[in-house]
N, C-alpha and C positions, 0 to 999 in steps of 0.2 A: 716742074716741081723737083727738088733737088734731095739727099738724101738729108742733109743737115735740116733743112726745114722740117723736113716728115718729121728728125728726130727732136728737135725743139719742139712744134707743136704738140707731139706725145708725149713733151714732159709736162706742158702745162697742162695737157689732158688729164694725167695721168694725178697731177697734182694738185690741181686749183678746179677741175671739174670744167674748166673752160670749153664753152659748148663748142664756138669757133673755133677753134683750135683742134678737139676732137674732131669737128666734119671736114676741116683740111686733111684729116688723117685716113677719116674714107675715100673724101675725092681720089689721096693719093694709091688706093685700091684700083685705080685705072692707069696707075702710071703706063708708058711702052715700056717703061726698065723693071727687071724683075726683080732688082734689088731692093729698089726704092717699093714696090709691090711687097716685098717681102719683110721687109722693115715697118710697113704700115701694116701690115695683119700682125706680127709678133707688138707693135704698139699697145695695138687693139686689145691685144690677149692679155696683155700686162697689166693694164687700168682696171683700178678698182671697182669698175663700176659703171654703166651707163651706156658703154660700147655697144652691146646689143640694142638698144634702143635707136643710138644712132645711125648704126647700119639698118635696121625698121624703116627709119626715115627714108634714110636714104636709098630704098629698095622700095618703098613706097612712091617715093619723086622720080624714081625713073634713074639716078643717078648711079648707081653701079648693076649690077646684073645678080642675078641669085645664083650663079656659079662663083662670084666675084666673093658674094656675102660667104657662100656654104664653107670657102676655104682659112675662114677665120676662126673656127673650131667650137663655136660655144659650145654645143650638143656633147652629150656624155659620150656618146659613141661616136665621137667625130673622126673622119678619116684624116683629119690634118696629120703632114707631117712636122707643123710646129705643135709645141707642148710646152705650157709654163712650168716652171720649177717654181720648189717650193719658197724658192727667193725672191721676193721683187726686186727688179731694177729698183724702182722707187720708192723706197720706203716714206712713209709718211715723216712733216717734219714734226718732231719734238718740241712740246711744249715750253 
């Protein structure tokens, strides 16, 4: 899995709520690269919504690890060192 993908799939996540698309973006939580690992947790962080559930899932299936999940920051006091800003990458579209 490559980094363009991760970051396509994150946008329809991010924008259309597309579930597949979203769980391409956890699998890619197990990349061996750490770029691509690192681009799919700041994905994650950025979507409006629903992220947490999917990593449930998929920590539920067995498919990433709860070391994998913890470093994608939901928690108020999370040790990440990614942090969304007050900007979205994706702003929703316009009416």
């Amino acid at each position: 899995m490559d980094a363009n993908y991760v970051l396509l799939c994150g946008m329809v996540w991010a924008q259309f709520g597309e579930e597949d698309a979203g769980l391409e973006v956890v699998r890619a939580l197990r990349s061996p690269y750490e770029e691509v690992r690192v681009l799919a947790r700041t994905m994650l962080e950025q979507a409006t919504g629903g992220s947490m559930e999917l990593i449930g899932q998929a920590l539920a299936q067995n498919e990433i690890s709860m070391d994998m999940a913890s470093l994608c920051g939901f928690e108020n006091d999370s040790k990440s060192k990614l942090r969304c800003s007050s900007s979205m990458w994706f702003q929703p579209a316009s009416a």
